[in-house]
C-alpha positions in Angstrom: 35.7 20.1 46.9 39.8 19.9 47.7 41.2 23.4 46.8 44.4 22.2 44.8 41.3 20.4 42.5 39.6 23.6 42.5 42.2 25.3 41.7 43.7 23.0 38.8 40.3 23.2 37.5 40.2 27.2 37.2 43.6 27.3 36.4 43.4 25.0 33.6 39.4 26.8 32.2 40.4 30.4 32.5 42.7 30.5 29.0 40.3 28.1 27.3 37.1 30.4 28.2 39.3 33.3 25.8 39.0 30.7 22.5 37.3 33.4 20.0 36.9 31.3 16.4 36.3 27.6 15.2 40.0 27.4 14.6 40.9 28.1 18.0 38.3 26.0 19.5 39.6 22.4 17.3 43.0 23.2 17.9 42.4 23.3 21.7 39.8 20.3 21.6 42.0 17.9 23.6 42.2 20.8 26.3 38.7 21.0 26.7 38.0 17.8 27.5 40.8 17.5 29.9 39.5 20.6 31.6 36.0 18.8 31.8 37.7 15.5 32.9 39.1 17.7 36.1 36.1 18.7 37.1 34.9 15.4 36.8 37.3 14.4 39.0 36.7 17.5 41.1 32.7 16.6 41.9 33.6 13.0 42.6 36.2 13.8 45.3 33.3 15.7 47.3 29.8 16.2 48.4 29.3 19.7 48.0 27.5 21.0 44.8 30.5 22.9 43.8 28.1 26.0 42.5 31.2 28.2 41.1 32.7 24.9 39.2 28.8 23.8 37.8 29.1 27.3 36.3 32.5 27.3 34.9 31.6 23.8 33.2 28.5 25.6 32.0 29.9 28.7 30.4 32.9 26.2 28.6 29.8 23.9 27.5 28.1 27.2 26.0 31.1 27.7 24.0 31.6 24.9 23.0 27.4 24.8 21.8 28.1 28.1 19.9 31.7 26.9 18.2 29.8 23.5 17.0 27.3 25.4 14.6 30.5 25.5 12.5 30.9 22.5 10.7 34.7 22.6 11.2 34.9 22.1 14.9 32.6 18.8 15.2 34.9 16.5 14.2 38.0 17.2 16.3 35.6 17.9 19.2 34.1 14.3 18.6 37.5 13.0 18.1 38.6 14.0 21.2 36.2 12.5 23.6 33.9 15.9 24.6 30.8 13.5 24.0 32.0 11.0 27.0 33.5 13.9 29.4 29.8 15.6 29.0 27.9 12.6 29.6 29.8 11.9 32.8 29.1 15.1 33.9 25.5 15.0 33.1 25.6 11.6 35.3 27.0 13.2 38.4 25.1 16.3 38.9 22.2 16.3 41.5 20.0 17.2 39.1 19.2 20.8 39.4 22.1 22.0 37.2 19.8 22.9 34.7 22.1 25.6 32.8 24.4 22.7 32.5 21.9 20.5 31.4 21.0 23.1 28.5 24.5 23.4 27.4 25.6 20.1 27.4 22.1 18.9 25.6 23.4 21.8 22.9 26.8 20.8 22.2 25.4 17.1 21.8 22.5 18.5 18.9 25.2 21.1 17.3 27.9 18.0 16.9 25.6 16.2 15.3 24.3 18.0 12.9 25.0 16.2 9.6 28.0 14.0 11.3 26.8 10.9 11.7 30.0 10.0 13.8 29.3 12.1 16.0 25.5 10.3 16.3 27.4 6.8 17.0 29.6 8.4 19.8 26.5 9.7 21.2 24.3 6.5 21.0 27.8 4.5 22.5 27.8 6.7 25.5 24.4 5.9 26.4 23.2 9.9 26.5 19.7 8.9 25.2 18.8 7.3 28.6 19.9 10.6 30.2 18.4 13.1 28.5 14.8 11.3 28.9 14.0 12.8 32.7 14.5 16.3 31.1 11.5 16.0 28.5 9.2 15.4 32.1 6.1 17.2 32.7 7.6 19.4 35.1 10.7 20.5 33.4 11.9 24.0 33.3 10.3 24.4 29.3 13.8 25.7 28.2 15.2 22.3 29.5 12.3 21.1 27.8 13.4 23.1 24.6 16.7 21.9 24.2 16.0 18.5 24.8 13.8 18.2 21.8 16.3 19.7 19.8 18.9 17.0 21.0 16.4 14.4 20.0 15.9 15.9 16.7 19.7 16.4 15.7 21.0 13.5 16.9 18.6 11.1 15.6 18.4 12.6 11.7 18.8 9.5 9.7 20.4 7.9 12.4 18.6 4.5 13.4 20.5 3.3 16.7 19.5 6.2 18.4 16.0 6.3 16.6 16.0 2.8 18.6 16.9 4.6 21.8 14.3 6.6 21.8 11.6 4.1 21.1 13.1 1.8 24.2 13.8 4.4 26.7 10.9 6.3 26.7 11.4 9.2 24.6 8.1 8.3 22.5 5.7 8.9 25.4 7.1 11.5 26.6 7.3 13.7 23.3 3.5 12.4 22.9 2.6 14.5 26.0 4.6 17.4 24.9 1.8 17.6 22.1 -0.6 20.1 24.3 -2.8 22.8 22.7 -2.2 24.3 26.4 1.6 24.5 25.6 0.7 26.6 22.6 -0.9 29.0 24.8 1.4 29.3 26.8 4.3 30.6 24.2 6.1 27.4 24.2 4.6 26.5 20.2 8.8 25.6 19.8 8.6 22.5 22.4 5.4 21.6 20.6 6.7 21.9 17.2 10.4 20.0 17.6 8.4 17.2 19.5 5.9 16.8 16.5 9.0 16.7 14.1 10.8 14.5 16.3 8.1 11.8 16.5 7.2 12.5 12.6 11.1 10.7 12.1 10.6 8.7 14.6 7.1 6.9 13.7 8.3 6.3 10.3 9.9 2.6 11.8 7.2 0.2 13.4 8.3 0.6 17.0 8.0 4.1 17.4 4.4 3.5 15.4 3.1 1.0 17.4 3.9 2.9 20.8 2.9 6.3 19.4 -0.1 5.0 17.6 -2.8 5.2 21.0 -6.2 7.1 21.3 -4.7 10.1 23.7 -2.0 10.4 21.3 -4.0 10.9 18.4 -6.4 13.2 20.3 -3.9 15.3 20.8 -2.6 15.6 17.7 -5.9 16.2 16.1 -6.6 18.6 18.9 -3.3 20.4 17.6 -4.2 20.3 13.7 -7.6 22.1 14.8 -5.7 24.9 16.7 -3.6 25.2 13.7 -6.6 25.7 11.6 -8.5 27.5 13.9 -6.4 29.4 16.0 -3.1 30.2 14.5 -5.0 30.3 11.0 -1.8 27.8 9.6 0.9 30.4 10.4 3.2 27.2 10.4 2.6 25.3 7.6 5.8 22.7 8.6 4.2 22.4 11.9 1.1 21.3 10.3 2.9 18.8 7.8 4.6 17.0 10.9 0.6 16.4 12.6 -1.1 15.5 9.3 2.2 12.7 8.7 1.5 11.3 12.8 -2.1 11.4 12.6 -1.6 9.3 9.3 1.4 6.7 11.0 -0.6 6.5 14.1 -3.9 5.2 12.0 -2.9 3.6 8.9 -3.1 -0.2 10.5 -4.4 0.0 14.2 -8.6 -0.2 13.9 -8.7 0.3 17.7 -7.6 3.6 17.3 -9.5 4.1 14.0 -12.5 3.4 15.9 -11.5 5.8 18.5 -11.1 8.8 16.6 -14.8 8.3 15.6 -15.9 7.6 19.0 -14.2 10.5 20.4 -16.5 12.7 17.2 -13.7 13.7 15.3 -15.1 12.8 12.0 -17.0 15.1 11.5 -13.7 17.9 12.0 -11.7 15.8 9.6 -14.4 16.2 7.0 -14.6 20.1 7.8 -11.0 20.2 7.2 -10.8 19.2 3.9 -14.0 20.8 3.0 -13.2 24.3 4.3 -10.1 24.7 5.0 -8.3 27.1 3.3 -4.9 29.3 3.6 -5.2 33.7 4.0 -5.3 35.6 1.2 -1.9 37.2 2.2 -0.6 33.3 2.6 -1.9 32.0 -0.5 2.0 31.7 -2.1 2.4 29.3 -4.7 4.6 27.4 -2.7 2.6 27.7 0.2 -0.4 27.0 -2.1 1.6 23.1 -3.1 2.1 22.7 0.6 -1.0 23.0 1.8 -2.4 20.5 -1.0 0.0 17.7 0.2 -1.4 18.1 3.9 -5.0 17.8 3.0 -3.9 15.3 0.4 -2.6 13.3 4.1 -5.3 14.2 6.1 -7.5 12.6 3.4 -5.5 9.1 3.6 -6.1 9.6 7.1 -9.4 9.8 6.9 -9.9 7.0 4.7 -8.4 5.5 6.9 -10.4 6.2 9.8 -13.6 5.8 8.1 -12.4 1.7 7.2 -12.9 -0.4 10.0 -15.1 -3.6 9.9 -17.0 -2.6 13.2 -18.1 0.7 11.9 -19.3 -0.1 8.5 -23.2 -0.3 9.2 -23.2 2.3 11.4 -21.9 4.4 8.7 -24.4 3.2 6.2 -27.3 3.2 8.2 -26.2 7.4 9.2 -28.2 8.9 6.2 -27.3 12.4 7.0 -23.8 10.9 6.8 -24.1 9.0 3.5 -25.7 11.4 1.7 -22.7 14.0 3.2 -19.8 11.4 1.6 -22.2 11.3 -1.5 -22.3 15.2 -1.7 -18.2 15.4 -1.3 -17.9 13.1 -4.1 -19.6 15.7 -6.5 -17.3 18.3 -4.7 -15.2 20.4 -7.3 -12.1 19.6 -5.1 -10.3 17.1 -6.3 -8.7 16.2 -2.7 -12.5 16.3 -1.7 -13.7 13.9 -4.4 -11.0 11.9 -4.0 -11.1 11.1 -0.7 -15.1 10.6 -0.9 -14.6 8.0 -3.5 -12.3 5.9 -1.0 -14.6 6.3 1.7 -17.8 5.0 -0.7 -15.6 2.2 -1.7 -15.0 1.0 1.7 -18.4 1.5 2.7 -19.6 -0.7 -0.9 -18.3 -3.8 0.9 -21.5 -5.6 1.0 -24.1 -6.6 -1.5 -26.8 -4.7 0.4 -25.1 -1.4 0.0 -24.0 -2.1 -3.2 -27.3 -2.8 -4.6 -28.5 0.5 -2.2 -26.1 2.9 -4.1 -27.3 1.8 -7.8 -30.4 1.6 -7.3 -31.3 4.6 -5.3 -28.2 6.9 -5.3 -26.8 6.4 -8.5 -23.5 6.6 -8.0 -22.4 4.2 -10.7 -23.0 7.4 -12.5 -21.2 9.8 -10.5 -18.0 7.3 -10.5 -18.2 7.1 -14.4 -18.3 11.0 -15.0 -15.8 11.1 -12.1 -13.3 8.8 -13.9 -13.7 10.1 -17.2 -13.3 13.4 -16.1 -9.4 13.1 -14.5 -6.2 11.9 -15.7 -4.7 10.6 -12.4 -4.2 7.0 -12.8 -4.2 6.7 -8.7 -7.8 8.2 -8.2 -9.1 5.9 -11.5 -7.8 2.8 -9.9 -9.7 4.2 -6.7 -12.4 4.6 -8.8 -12.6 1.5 -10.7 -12.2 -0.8 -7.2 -15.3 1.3 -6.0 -17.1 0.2 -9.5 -15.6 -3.1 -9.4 -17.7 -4.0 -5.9 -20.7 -2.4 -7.4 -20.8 -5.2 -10.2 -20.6 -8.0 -7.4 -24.7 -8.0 -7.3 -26.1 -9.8 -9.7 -29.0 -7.1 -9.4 -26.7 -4.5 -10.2 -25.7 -5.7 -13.4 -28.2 -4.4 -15.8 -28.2 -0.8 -14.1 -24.1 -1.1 -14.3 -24.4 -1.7 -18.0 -26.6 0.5 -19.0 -24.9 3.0 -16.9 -22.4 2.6 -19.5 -19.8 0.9 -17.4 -18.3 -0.9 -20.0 -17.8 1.7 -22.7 -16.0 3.4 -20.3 -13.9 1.1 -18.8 -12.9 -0.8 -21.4 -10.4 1.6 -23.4 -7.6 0.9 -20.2 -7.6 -2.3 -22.0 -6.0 -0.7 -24.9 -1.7 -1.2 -25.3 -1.2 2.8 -24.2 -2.3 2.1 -21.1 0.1 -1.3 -20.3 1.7 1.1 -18.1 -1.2 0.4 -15.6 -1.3 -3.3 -14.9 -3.2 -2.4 -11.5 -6.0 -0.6 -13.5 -6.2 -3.2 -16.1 -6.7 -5.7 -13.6 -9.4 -4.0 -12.2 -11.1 -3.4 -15.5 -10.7 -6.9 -16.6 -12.5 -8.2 -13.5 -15.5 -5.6 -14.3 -16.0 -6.8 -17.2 -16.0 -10.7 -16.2 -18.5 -9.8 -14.1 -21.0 -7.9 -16.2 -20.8 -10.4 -18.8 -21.6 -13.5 -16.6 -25.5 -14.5 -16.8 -26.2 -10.9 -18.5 -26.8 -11.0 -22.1 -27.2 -7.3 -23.1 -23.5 -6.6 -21.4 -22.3 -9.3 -23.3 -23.7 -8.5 -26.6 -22.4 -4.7 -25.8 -18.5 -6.1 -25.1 -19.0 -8.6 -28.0 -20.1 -5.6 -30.8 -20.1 -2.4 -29.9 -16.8 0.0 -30.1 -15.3 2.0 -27.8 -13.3 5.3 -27.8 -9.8 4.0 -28.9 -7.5 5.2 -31.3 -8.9 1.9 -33.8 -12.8 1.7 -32.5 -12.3 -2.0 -31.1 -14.8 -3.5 -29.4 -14.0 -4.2 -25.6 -13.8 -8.3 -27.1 -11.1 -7.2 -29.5 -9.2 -5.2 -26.5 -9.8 -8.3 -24.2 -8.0 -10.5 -26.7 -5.2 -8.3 -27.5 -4.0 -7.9 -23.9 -4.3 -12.0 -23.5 -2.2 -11.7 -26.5 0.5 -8.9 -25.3 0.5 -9.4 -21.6 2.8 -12.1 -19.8 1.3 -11.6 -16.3 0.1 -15.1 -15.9 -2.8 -14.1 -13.2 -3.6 -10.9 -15.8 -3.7 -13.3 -18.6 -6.0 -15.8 -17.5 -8.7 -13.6 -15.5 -9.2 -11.9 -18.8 -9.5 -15.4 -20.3 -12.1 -15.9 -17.9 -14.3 -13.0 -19.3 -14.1 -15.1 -23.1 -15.1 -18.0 -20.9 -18.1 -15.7 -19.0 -19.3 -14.6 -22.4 -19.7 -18.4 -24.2 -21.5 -19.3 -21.5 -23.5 -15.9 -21.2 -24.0 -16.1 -25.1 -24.9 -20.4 -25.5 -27.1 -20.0 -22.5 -29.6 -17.7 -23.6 -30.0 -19.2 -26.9 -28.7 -16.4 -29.3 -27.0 -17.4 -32.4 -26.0 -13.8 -33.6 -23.4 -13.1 -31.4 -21.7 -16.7 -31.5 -19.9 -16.6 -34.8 -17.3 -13.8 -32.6 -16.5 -16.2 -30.0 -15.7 -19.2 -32.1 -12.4 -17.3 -33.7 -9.7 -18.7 -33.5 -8.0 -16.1 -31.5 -10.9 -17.2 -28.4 -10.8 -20.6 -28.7 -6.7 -20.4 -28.6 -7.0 -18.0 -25.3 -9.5 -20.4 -23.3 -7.3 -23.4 -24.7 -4.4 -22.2 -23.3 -6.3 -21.4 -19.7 -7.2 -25.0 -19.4 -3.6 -26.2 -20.7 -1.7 -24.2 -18.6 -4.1 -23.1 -15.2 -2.4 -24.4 -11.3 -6.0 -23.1 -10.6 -8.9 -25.7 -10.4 -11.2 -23.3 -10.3 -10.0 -21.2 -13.6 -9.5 -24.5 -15.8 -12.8 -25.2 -15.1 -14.1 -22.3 -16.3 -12.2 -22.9 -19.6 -13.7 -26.2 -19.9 -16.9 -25.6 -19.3 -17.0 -23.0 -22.1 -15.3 -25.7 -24.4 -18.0 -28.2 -23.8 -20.6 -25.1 -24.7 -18.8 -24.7 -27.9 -18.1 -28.5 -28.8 -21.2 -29.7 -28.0 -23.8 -27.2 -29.5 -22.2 -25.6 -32.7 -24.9 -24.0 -34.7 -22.5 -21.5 -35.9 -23.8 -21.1 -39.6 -21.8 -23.8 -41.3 -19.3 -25.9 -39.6 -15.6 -24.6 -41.3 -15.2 -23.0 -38.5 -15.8 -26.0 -36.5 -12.6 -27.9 -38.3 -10.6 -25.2 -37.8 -11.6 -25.8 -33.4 -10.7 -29.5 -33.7 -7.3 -28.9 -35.8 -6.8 -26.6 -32.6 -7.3 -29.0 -29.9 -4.5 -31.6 -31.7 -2.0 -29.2 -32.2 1.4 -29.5 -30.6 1.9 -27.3 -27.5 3.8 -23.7 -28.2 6.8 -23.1 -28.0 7.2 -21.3 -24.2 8.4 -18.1 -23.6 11.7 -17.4 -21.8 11.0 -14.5 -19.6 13.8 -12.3 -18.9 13.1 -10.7 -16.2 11.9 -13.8 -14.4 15.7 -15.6 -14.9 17.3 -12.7 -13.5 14.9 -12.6 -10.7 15.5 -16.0 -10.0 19.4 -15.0 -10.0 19.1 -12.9 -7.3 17.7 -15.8 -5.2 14.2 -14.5 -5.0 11.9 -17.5 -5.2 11.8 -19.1 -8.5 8.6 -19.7 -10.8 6.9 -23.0 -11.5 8.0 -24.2 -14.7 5.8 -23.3 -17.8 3.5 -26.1 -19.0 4.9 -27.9 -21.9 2.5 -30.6 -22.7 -0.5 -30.4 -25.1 -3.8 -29.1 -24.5 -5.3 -32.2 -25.8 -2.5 -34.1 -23.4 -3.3 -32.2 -20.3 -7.0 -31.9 -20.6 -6.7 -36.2 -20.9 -4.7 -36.4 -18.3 -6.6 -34.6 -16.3 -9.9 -36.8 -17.0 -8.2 -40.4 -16.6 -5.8 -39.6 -13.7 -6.5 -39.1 -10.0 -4.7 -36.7 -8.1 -6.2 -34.8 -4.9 -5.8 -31.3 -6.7 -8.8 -31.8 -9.2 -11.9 -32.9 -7.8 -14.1 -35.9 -9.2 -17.0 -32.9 -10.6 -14.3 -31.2 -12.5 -12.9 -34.7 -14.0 -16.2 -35.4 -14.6 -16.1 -32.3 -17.1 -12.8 -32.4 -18.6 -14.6 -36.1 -19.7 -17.2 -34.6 -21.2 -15.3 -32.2 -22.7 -13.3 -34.6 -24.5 -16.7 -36.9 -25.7 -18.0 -33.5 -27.3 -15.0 -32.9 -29.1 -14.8 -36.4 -30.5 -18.4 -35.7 -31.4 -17.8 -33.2 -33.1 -15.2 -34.7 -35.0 -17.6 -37.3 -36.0 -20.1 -34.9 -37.4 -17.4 -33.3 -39.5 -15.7 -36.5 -40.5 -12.7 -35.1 -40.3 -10.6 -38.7 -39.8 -7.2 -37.0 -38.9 -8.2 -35.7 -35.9 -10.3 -38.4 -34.5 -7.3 -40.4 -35.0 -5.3 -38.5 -33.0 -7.7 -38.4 -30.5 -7.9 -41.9 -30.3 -3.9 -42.2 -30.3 -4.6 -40.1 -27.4 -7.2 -40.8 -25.4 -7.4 -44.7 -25.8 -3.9 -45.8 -23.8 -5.4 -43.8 -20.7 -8.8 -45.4 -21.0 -7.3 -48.5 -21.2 -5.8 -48.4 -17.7 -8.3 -46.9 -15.9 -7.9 -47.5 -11.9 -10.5 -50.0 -10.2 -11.1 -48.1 -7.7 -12.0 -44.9 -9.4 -15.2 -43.3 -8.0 -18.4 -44.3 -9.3 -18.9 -40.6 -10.8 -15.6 -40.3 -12.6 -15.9 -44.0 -13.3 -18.5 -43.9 -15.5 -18.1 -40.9 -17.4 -14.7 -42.5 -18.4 -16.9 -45.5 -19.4 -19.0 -43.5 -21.6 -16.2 -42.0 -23.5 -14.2 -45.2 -23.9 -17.4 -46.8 -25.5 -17.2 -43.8 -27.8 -13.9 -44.4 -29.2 -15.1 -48.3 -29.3 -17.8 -47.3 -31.3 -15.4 -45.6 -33.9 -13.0 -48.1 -34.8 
C-alpha cells in the first residue's frame, strides 16, 4: 500500500474516530465516506492486506454501527453514500476481515431500522448477494449473528430485498441455521433471528415454496420440541416464529404433509396440544394469551398435516388412532376439541367412514353437544361441514335425524344470524339432505319448532331466508330443500303434511328457482316438485289449488337493483348476468318447445309435462282465465315446433298440443 495513501487515509480517520454524539456524527457524514472512499482507493492500489488500515475501517464502521441506533443520524448517513463506500469495501477484502464484516453488516441493520430509504439504498447496492457467504456453515457464529440481524432489519416490510433473499440464497441458508445443536451450543440468538427472519420472509410464495421441504420442517419441529422440552418455553417469541414456519411450510404442499407423518411426528404434534403447558411462575396473563395463539397454530398445522388424500385410509384403518382423534374431541380444551373436529371432518370424506362414525362411534352426537355448547362461529362452521358429510349416506339419515340434527341446526337459519352466510350455507345443505327420501326428517322440518326467539319450524326459517337473502346460490339451494320435501312428502303417500307445502309462500320460492336458475340441474329440481304438486293435488279441497294456477300466470316481479353489485361492477370487477325478466309461465314454455344445447331432451321432456299437469289442473278447477292464458301461451310455440326435434321431446310436445286441441 503507497505511503502517501496510507498516510492520507490516517490523516483524514484520526479526527473523525473523536466524533462523541449523533450530532457530530451527521454533521461529519460526508467525511466519513470520503475517509472510506480513501481506503478504497488505498486497497485497490496494492496487494498487501493492509492489516492496520482493515482495522481503522473497522473501528470507524463500529462507530458508525453505535451512532445509527439514533434515529437522527440514518438519514444524513444514507444520504451521503456510507451504504455504497461499505459495500465496496466489503467487495474487496480477501475475506477474512471478519471484524469488518461485523461492523459493516451492523451499520447496514442499524440504518435501516424503520427507514425504508435506507432499505432501497441497500437493495440498489447489491449487499444482499454479499452478505449470503457469511450465513455459511462454517462461519465465525458472531459473523453468523450479525448477519441475521442484517437480514432481519433490512428486510422489515421491505419487499425488494425480501426478493433478494429468496433469489440469492438467503432462504436455505437461514433453514440450516435452524439446529437444536446450535442451541446447545449457546448460539439460541443465531437460531432465533433466523426463525424470525424466515417467519417474514415465508409470508410471500417464493420464500414458501423454497422453505417449504421435509428437512426444513424437521428441523423446525425438532426446534418446537426442544422448546417444549428443553428450554420449558423460556422464549415464547421464539416459539411463535416456529409454530407460524411450521404452518407456511405445510399449509398447501402434501409432499411435505406426508412427510411429517412419515418421519412420526404426529404423534408429538398431538402431545403438544394435549400436554403442553407453561410454568407456574410463567403462567402471566399475557404469557397465558400467547401461548393460546401458538397452539391455536400448531393446531392449523396439524390439520393440516393430518389432510392429505394418500393418508386418509391409513388414518382410518389406525383404530388406536381414531379412537385418540375421537377422545380429543371430548377434550375440555377448546384448542384440543377444535382441532379434533377438523381432523374428523377431513377423515369423514367418504361414505364408508361416514356411515362408520354414526353408526358405531356416535359422533353425530358428540358434534351436536359440541356445537351447542360454544359460541365461536369459526369452530360451528367447522363443525357443521363435519355434520354436513355425515348426512351424505343415505344410511345415515335416520340416525342424523333422530340425533336431533335438525333441531339444532336449524335456528342459524333465523335473521340474527345473517351475519354468517358461510354457516347458513352449510345448514341449508343439511337440511336438503336429510329431507330427501326421508320422511320422518321431513315431517320434523315441516312441524316441529325449534329454539328461536318465535318457535318457527325449520320450514318457516327456510322460507324466510329465501325471502330476506339476495345471495342467488344461498337462495336457491334453500329452494331446493322445499323442492326435497314435496317430493319426500308426495312420495311416500302422506296427506297430513301437504297442506304446508302448497302455501303460497312455497310454491312462489320453487317458482322462482325454475324462472330464474342458469343451473340445469336446480330448475329441474323445481320442476319436478311442480309436476308432484300439479298433477296429484289431494290437498283437502282445491282453493288452494286456484290460488297455484293464478301463480303460474302471473307477470314476472319486478327485479331488484342490487347496490352493491352496480358499484362492484364500477370498479371493473366482472359484471353479473342480467336478472331474468320473463315469466315463469314464459320461461318454463320456452324451455319445453325450444332447443338449445344447455337443457337436455330428459329435462325438456319434464318442463312438458309440467306444463300438461298444470293445464290439467286448470281443467279440473274450471277456472277459464287461466287456461286461456295458458293457451295464449303455450299454443304459438306448439305451433312451430322443429321437424327435426328428437323423438323424446317430440312427442311429449305432441301430447300437450293435443291437450290444448282438446280444449277449444
Amino acid at each position: 500500500m503507497t505511503s502517501s495513501i496510507t498516510e492520507q487515509l490516517h490523516s483524514e480517520a484520526q479526527p473523525l474516530l473523536q466524533l462523541a454524539d449523533a450530532k457530530a456524527l451527521s454533521e461529519n457524514a460526508q467525511s466519513l465516506v470520503n475517509v472510506l472512499n480513501t481506503a478504497a482507493t488505498a486497497f485497490k492500489a496494492t496487494s498487501t492486506d493492509g492489516a492496520s488500515e482493515w482495522s481503522l475501517c473497522t473501528q470507524i464502521a463500529k462507530m458508525v454501527a453505535d451512532g445509527a441506533r439514533s434515529e437522527s443520524v440514518r438519514s444524513p448517513l444514507g444520504e451521503a453514500g456510507i451504504i455504497g463506500s461499505l459495500a465496496t469495501l466489503i467487495q474487496l477484502g480477501s475475506g477474512v476481515q471478519v471484524p469488518f464484516q461485523i461492523q459493516a453488516l451492523r451499520v447496514f441493520g442499524n440504518l435501516c431500522f424503520d427507514h425504508e430509504e435506507n432499505r432501497k439504498r441497500v437493495h440498489e447496492a447489491g449487499i444482499v448477494p454479499l452478505v449470503m457467504p457469511f450465513l455459511a456453515e462454517g462461519q465465525p457464529s458472531d459473523l453468523i449473528q450479525t448477519a441475521c440481524g442484517f437480514c432481519l432489519n433490512c428486510s422489515m416490510d421491505y419487499e425488494p430485498i425480501e426478493k433478494d433473499l429468496a433469489n440469492y440464497g438467503g432462504v436455505q441458508h437461514l433453514s440450516a441455521l435452524l439446529d437444536p445443536a446450535r442451541m446447545e451450543q449457546n448460539q439460541e440468538a443465531i437460531v432465533s433471528m433466523a426463525a424470525k427472519v424466515l417467519n417474514n420472509l415465508t409470508a410471500e410464495d417464493v420464500a414458501r415454496k423454497i422453505f417449504s421441504n421435509k428437512d426444513s420442517v424437521i428441523r423446525v419441529l425438532d426446534l418446537i420440541k426442544y422448546a417444549w422440552q428443553v428450554d420449558h418455553f423460556d422464549d415464547l417469541d421464539f416459539l411463535e416464529n416456529l409454530a407460524d414456519l411450521l404452518l407456511q411450510a405445510v399449509l398447501d404442499d402434501d409432499a411435505v404433509q406426508c412427510a411429517v407423518i412419515d418421519a412420526g411426528y404426529l404423534s408429538f404434534l398431538l402431545e403438544f396440544l394435549q400436554q403442553a403447558a407453561l410454568d407456574p411462575e410463567e403462567d402471566t396473563e399475557e404469557n397465558k394469551k400467547q401461548f393460546e395463539e401458538i397452539q391455536k397454530t400448531i393446531s392449523k398445522a396439524t390439520i393440516y398435516i393430518t389432510s392429505p388424500d394418500a393418508k386418509l385410509e391409513e388414518f382410518y384403518n389406525d383404530k388406536d388412532l381414531l379412537s385418540r382423534f375421537i377422545d380429543m374431541a371430548k377434550s375440555d380444551s377448546e384448542v384440543v376439541h377444535q382441532c379434533a373436529v377438523y381432523i374428523l371432518g377431513n377423515l369423514a370424506r367418504t361414505d364408508a367412514h361416514c356411515i362408520d362414525l354414526v353408526e358405531n362411534h356416535h359422533l353425530e352426537k358428540l358434534l351436536l353437544s359440541l356445537f351447542q355448547s360454544t359460541e365461536n362461529a369459526t369452530f360451528q362452521y367447522a363443525i357443521l361441514g363435519c355434520l354436513k358429510h355425515l348426512c351424505l349416506p343415505k344410511h345415515n339419515k335416520a340416525a342424523m335425524g333422530e340425533a336431533g340434527t335438525i333441531d339444532v341446526v336449524a335456528p342459524m337459519l333465523d335473521a340474527s344470524k345473517d351475519m354468517l352466510k358461510r354457516n347458513q350455507f352449510l345448514t341449508i345443505g343439511i337440511l336438503k339432505m336429510l329431507c330427501a327420501g326421508n320422511y320422518k326428517n321431513a315431517e320434523s322440518i315441516i312441524s316441529s319448532p325449534v329454539e328461536t326467539e318465535n318457535e318457527d319450524t325449520p320450514l318457516a326459517l327456510v322460507l324466510g331466508f329465501i325471502k330476506r337473502v339476495d345471495d342467488v346460490g344461498a337462495k336457491s339451494e334453500a329452494t331446493r330443500i322445499l323442492a326435497n320435501l314435496v317430493k319426500t312428502v308426495w312420495c311416500q303417500g302422506s296427506m297430513d303434511l301437504r297442506p304446508k307445502l302448497v302455501e303460497p309462500s312455497c310454491i312462489d320460492a320453487i317458482m322462482e328457482l325454475v324462472r330464474t336458475s342458469k343451473f340445469v340441474v336446480l330448475k329441474n329440481d323445481g320442476i319436478m316438485a311442480l309436476t308432484l304438486i300439479f298433477a296429484d293435488h289431494g290437498v283437502g279441497d282445491d282453493s288452494w289449488l286456484s290460488e297455484a294456477l293464478s301463480r303460474v300466470v302471473m307477470p314476472p316481479p319486478e327485479p331488484v337493483i342490487n347496490a352493491e353489485q352496480d358499484e362492484e361492477e364500477e370498479e371493473g370487477q366482472k359484471p353479473q348476468e342480467p336478472p331474468e325478466t320473463r315469466s315463469f309461465l314464459e320461461v318454463l314454455t320456452i324451455d319445453a318447445t325450444t332447443y338449445t344445447k344447455n337443457i337436455p331432451n330428459e329435462v325438456r321432456c319434464n318442463a312438458c309435462t309440467l306444463l300438461q299437469k298444470i293445464v290439467e289442473a286448470a281443467l279440473k278447477v274450471n277456472d277459464k282465465d287461466v287456461l286461456e292464458k295458458l293457451k295464449g301461451e303455450m299454443r304459438p310455440r306448439l305451433a312451430s315446433i322443429d321437424k327435426n326435434e328428437s323423438a323424446m321431446v317430440g312427442d311429449a310436445l305432441d301430447r300437450l298440443k293435443r291437450l290444448l286441441e282438446k280444449e277449444q
